[in-house]
C-alpha positions in Angstrom: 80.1 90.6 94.4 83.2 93.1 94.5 86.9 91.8 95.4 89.0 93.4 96.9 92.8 92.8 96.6 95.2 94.5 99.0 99.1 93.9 97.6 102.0 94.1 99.8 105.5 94.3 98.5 107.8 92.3 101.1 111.4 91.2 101.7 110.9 87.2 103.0 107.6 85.8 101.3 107.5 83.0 102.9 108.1 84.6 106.3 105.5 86.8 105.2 103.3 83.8 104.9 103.9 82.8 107.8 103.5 85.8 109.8 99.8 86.2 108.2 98.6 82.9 108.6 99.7 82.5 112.2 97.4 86.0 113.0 94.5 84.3 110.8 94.7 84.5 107.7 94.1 81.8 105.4 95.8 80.0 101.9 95.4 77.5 99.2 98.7 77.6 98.8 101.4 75.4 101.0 104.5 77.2 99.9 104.6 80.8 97.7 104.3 80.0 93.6 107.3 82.0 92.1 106.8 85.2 93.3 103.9 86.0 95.0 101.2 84.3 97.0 98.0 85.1 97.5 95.9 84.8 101.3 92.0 84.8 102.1 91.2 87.7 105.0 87.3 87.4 103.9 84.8 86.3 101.0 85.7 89.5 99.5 89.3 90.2 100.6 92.4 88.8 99.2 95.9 89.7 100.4 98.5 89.4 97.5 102.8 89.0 98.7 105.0 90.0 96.9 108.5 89.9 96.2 109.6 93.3 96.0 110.7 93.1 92.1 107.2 91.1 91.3 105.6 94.0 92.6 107.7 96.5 91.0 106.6 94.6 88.2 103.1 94.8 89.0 103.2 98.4 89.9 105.3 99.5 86.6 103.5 101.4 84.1 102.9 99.5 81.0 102.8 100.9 77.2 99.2 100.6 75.8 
């Protein structure tokens, strides 16, 4: 089974949060862990928030 993970850089996570549960989507999570949180949209379909310097972070190219 593939996964798919769509990340979102945002301003207010848990406002964020908010905003996606109320349309649906779905968390393990009660409050955001440090910097990012992660929601359920399928089986197969993860929706990761973060703050906009985690995912600067995440994005960042890394020496190999």
């Amino acid at each position: 089974m593939t996964m798919t993970f769509i990340n979102l850089a945002v301003r207010d996570l848990t406002l964020a949060a908010e905003f996606y549960r109320a349309i649906g989507f779905t968390s393990d999570q009660t409050a955001p862990v440090g910097d990012s949180m992660m929601l359920t949209i399928s089986d197969t379909t993860r929706l990761m928030l973060h703050v906009r310097s985690a995912f600067e972070a995440f994005i960042s190219p890394r020496p190999l």
